[in-house]
BAVEXVEX-971366 format. One record per residue (C-alpha): residue number from 0; residue in three letters; chain; x, y negated, z. Coordinates in steps of 0.25 Angstrom, whole numbers. Each point is the difference from the previous one (the first is absolute). Last residue first. Layout:
+-----+---------+--------+-------+-------+-------+
: num : residuo : cadena :  east : north :    up :
+-----+---------+--------+-------+-------+-------+
: NUM :     ALA :      A :     X :     Y :     Z :
...
+-----+---------+--------+-------+-------+-------+
This chain:
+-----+---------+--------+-------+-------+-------+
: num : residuo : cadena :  east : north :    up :
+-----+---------+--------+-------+-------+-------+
: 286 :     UNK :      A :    70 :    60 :   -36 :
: 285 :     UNK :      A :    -3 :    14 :     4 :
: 284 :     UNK :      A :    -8 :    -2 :    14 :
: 283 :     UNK :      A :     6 :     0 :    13 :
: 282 :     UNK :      A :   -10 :    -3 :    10 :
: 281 :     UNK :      A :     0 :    14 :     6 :
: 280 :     UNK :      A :   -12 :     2 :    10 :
: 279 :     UNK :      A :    -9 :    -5 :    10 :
: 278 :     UNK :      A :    -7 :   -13 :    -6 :
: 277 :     UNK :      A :   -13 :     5 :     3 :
: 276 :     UNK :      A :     1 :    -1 :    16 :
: 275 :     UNK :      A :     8 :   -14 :    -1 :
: 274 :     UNK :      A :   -14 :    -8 :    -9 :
: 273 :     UNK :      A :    -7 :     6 :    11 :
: 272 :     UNK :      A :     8 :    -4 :    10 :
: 271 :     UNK :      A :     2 :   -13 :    -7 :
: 270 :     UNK :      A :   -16 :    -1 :     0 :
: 269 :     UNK :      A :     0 :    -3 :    16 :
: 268 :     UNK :      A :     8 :   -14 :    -6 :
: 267 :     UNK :      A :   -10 :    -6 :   -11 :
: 266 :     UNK :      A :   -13 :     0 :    10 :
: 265 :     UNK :      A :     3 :   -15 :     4 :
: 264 :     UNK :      A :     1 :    -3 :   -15 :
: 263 :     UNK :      A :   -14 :     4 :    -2 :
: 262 :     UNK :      A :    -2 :   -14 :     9 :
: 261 :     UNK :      A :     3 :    -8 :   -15 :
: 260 :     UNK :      A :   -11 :     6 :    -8 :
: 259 :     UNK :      A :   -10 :     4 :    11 :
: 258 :     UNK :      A :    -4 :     9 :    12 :
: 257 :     UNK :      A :    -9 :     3 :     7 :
: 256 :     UNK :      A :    -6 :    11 :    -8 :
: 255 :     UNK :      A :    12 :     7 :    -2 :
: 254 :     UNK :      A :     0 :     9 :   -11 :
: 253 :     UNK :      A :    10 :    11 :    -2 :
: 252 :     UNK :      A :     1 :     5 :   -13 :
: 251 :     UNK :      A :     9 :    13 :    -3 :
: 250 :     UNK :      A :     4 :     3 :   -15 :
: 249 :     UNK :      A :     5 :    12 :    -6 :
: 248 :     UNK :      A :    -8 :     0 :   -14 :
: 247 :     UNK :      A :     0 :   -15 :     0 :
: 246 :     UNK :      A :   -15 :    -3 :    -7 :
: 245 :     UNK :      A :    -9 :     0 :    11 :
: 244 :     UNK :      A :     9 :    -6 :     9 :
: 243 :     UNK :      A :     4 :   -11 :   -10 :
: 242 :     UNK :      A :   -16 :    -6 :    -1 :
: 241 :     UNK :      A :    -2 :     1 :    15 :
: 240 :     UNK :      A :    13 :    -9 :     1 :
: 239 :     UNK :      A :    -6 :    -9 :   -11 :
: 238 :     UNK :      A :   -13 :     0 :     7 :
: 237 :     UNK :      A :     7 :    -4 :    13 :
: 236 :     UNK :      A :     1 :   -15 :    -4 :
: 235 :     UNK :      A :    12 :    -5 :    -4 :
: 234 :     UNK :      A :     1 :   -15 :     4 :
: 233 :     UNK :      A :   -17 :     3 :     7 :
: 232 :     UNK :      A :     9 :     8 :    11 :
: 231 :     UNK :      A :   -11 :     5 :    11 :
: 230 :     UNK :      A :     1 :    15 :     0 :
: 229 :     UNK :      A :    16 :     0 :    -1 :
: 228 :     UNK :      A :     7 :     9 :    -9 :
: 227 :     UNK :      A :    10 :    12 :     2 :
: 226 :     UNK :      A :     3 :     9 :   -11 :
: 225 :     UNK :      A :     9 :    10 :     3 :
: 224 :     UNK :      A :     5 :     6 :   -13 :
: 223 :     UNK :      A :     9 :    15 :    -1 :
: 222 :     UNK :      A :     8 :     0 :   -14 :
: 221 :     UNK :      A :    -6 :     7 :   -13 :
: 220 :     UNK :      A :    -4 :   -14 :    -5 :
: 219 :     UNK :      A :    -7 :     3 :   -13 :
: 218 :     UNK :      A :   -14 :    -6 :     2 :
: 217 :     UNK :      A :     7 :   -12 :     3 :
: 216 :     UNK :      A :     1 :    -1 :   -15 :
: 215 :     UNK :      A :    12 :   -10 :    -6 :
: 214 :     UNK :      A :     0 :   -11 :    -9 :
: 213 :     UNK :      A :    -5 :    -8 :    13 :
: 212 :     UNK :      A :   -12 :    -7 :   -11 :
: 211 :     UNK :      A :     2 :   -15 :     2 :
: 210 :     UNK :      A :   -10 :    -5 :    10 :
: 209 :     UNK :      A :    10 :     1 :    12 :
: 208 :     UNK :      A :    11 :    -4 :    -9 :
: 207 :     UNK :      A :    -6 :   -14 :    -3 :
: 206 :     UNK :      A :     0 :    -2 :    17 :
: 205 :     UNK :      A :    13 :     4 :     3 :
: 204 :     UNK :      A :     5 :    -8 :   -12 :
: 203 :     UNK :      A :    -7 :   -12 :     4 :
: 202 :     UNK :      A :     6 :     1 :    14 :
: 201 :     UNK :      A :    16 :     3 :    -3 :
: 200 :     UNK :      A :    -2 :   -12 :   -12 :
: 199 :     UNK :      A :    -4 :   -10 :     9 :
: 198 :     UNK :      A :    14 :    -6 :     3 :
: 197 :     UNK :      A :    13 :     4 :    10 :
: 196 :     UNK :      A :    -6 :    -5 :    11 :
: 195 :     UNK :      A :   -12 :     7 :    -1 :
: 194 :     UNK :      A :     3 :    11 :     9 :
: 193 :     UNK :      A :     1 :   -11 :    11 :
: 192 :     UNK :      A :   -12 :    -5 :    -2 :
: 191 :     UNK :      A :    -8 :    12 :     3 :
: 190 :     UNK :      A :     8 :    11 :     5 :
: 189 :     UNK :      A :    13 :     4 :     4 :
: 188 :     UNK :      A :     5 :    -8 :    12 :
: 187 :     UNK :      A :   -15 :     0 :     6 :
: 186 :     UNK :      A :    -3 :    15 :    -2 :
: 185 :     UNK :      A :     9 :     1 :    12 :
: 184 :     UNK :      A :   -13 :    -4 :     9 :
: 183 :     UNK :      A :     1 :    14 :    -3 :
: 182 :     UNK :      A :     4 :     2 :    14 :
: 181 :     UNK :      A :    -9 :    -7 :     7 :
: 180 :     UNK :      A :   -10 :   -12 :     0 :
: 179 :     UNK :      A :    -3 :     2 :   -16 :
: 178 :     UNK :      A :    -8 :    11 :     3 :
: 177 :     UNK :      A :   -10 :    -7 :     6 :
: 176 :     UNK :      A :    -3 :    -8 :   -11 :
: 175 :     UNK :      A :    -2 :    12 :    -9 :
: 174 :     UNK :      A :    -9 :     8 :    12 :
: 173 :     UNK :      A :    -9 :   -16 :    -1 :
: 172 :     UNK :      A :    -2 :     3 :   -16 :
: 171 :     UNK :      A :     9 :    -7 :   -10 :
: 170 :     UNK :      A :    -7 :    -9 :   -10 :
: 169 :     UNK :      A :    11 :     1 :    -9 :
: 168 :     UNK :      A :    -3 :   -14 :    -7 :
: 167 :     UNK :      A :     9 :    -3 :   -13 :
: 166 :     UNK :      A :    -3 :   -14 :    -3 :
: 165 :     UNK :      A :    -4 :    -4 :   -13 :
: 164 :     UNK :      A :     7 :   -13 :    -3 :
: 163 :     UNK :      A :     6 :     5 :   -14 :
: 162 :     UNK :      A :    13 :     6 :    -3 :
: 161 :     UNK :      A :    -3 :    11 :     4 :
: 160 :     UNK :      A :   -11 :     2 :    -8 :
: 159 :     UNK :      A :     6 :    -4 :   -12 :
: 158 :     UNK :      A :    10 :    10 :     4 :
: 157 :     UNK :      A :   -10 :    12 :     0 :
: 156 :     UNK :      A :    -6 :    -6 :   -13 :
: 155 :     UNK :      A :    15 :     1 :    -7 :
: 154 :     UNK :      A :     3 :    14 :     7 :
: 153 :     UNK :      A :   -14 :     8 :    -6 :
: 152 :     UNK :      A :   -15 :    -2 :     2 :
: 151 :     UNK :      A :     0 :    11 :    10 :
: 150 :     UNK :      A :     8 :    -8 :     8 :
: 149 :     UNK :      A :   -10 :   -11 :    -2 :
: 148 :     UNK :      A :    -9 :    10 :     6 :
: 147 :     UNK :      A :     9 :     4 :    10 :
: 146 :     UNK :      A :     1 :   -14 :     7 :
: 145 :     UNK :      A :   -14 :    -4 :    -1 :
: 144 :     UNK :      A :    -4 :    13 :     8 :
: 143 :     UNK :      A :    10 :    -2 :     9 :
: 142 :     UNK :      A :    -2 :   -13 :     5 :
: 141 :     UNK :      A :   -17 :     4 :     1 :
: 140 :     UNK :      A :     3 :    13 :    10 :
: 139 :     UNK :      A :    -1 :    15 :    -6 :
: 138 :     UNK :      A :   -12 :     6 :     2 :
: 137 :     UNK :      A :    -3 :     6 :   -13 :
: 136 :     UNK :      A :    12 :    -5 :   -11 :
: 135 :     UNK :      A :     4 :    15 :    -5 :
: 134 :     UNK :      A :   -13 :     5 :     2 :
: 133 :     UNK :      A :     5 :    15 :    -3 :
: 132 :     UNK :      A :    -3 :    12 :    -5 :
: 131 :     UNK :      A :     6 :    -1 :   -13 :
: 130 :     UNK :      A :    12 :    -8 :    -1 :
: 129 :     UNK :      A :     2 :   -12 :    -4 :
: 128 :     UNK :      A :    11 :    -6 :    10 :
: 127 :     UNK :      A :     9 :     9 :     8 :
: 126 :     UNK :      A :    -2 :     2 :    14 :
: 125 :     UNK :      A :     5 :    -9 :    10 :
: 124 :     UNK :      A :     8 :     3 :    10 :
: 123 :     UNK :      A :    -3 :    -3 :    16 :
: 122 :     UNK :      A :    10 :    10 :     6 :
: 121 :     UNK :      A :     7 :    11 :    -9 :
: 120 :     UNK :      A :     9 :     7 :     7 :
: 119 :     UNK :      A :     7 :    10 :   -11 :
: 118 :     UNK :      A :     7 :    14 :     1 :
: 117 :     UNK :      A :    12 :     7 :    -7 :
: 116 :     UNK :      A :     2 :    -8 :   -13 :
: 115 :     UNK :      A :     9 :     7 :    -8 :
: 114 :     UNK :      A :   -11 :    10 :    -4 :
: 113 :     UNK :      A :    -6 :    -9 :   -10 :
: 112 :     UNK :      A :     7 :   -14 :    -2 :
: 111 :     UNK :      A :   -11 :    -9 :    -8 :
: 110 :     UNK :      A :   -12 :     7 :    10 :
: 109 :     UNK :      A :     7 :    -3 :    13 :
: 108 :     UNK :      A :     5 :   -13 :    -3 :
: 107 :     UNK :      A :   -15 :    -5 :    -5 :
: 106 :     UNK :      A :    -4 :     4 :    13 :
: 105 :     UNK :      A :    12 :    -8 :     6 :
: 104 :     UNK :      A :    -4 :   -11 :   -10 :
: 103 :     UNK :      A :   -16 :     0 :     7 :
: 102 :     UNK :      A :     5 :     0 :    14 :
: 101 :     UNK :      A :    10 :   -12 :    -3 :
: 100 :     UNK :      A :   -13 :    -7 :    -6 :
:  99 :     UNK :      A :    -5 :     1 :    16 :
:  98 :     UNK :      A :    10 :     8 :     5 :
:  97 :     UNK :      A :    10 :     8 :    -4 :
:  96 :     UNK :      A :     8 :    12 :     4 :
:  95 :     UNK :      A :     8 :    11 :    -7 :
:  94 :     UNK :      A :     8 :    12 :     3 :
:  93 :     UNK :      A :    14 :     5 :    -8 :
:  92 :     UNK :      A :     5 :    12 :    -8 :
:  91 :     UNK :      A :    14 :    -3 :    -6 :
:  90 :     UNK :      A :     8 :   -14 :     5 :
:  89 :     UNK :      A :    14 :    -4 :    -6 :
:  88 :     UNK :      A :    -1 :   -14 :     3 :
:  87 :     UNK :      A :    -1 :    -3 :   -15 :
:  86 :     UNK :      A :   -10 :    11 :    -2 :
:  85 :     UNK :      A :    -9 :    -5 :    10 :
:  84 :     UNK :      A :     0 :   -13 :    -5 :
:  83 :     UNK :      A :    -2 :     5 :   -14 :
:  82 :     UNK :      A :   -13 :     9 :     3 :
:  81 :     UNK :      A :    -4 :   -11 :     8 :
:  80 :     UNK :      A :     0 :   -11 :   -12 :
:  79 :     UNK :      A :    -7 :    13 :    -8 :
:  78 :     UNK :      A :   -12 :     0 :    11 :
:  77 :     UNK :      A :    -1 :   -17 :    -3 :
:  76 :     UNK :      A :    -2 :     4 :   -16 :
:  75 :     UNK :      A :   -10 :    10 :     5 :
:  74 :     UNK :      A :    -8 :   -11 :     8 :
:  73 :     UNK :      A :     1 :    -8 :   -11 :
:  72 :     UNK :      A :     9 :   -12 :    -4 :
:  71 :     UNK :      A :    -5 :    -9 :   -12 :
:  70 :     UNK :      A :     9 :   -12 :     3 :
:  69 :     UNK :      A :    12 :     5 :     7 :
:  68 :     UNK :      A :     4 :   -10 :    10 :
:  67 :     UNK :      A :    14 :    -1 :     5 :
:  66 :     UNK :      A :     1 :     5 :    15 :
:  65 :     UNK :      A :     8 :    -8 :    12 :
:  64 :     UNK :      A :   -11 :    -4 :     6 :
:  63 :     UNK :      A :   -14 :     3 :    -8 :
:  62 :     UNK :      A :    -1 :     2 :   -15 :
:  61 :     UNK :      A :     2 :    14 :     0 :
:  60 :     UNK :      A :    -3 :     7 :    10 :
:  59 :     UNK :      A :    10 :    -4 :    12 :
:  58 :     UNK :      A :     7 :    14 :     3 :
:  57 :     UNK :      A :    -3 :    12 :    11 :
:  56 :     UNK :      A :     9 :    10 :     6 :
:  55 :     UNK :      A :    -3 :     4 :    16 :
:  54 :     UNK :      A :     8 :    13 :     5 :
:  53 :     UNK :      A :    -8 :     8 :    10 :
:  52 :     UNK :      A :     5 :     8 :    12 :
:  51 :     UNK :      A :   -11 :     3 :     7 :
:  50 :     UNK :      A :     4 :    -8 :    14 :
:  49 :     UNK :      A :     7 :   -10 :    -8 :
:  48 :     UNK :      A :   -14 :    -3 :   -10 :
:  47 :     UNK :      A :    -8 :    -2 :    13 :
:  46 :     UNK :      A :    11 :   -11 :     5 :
:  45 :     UNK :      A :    -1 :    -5 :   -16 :
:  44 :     UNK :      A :   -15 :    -1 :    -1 :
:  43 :     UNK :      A :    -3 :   -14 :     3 :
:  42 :     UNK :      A :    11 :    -3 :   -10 :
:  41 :     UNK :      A :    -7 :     4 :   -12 :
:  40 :     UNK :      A :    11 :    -1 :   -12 :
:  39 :     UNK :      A :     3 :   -12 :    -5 :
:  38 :     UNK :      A :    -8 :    -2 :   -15 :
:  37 :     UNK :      A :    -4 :   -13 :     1 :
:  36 :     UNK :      A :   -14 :    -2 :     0 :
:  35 :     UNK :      A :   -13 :    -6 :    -8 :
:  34 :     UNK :      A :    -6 :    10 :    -2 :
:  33 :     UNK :      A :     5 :    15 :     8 :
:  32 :     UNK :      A :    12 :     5 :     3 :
:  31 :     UNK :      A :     2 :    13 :    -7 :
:  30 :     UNK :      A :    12 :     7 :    10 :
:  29 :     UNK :      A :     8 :    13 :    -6 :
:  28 :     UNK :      A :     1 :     9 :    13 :
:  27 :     UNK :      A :    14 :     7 :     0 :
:  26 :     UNK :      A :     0 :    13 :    10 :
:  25 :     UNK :      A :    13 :    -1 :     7 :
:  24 :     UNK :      A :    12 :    10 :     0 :
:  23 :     UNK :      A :     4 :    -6 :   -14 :
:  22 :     UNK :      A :     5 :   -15 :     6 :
:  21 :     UNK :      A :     6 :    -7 :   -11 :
:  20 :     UNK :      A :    -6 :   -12 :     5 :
:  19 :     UNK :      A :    -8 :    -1 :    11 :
:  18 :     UNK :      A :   -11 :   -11 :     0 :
:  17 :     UNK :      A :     2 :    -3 :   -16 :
:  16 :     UNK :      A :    -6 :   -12 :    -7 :
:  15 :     UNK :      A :    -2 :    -4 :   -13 :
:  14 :     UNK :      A :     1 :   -12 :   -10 :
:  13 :     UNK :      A :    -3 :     3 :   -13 :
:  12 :     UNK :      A :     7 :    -6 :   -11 :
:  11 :     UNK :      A :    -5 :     1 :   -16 :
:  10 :     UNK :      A :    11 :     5 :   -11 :
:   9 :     UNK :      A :    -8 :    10 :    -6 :
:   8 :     UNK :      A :    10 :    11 :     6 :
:   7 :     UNK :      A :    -3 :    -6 :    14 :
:   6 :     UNK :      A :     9 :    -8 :     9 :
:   5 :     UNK :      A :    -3 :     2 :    16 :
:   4 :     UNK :      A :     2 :   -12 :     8 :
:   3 :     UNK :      A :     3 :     4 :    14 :
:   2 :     UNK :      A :    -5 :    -2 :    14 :
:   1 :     UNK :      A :     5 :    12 :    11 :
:   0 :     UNK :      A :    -7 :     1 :    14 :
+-----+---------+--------+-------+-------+-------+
């Protein structure tokens, strides 16, 4: 896998990473990790990925890794840094995947870039904050509700926060745990701490931009959507995923009741087939 620092037109660096590069007879999967992670591709879906032949692209958000922050970034402003990556490495028409906050800007991907994006594996995303319908906040556990609401506050109440003693608790469910005992033990060089090294900025951005308006309409993605949601996670409950199925014209929700926020991953690589089947196709795209 290739590691480079990517220099924008606004003078900001991101950091990204390419699996195959310069491989057109793979499909490219742009990666949305999710918070707080580095943005290395999934590797507990690179033996599945060889078999289908997919090509894994992904950056740090800003502010984590090797990224600069970009203080007021939405989700349509992150779509637009994919929409450069992928010209810069000469891709057209492309697949996405996120989970957790990833799943929510590989949504946010699809409705920024129109018909370039081909297909999108949502797992876990949130839905976007205000809108009717929805009890934003219902059943989501006690660490995140503190944590967006001074989100929602703005960046400088976000920080305080941060910078307080309030400790973050997950309150990962047993299937969580469990998963953490095989392949995406992985999570482990990404997430967490280790996506904070580079300071607080990739976290509190994440979290300011999910209650900021995406400045884009997911109503408008024209791309196939499979939603995939665990019954159990109270990080995201399913109500969001509820709330973007019955407003993503083409979108497919797959509830699993045993599952939760972190054990959705577990169901991430029998997608890639889906993902592959609708991908079929020329990627060229006039650039």
């Amino acid at each position: 896998m290739d590691q480079a620092d990517l220099r924008l037109p606004d003078g900001r660096t991101l950091r990204v990473y390419d699996t195959h590069p310069g491989d057109d007879c793979r499909v490219p999967v742009f990666w949305h990790h999710g918070t707080p992670n580095l943005g290395r591709p999934p590797e507990p879906l690179f033996e599945a990925s060889e078999w289908l032949g997919l090509r894994w692209i992904s950056f740090d958000r800003p502010g984590y890794g090797g990224s600069t922050p970009a203080p007021g970034r939405t989700v349509s402003s992150v779509a637009r840094d994919v929409e450069y990556v992928a010209d810069t490495f000469g891709v057209g028409r492309f697949t996405v995947m996120g989970h957790s906050g990833g799943g929510t800007y590989a949504l946010g991907c699809a409705a920024t870039l129109g018909d370039r994006v081909q297909a999108v594996v949502s797992l876990a995303a949130i839905a976007p904050y205000g809108v009717p319908g929805l009890d934003w906040f219902g059943g989501m556990i006690p660490s995140g509700v503190t944590a967006l609401q001074a989100a929602r506050a703005g960046r400088a109440e976000r920080t305080a926060l941060e910078q307080s003693e309030v400790e973050y608790d997950p309150e990962f469910a047993p299937v969580d745990l469990e998963l953490f005992d095989g392949p995406w033990s992985w999570l482990g060089q990404v997430a967490g701490p280790v996506a904070l090294e580079a300071g607080p900025y990739g976290q509190i951005d994440d979290d300011v931009s999910y209650l900021l308006p995406w400045r884009c309409d997911p109503a408008e993605i024209t791309a196939p959507v499979l939603l995939l949601h665990g019954g159990l996670d109270r990080i995201i409950p399913p109500s969001h995923a509820h709330w973007l199925a019955a407003h993503i014209p083409a979108a497919e929700l797959i509830e699993y009741a045993e599952h939760s926020h972190i054990s959705i991953l577990g169901q991430a690589e029998s997608s890639l087939d889906w993902l592959r089947d609708r991908a079929d196709g020329p990627t060229a795209y006039p650039l």
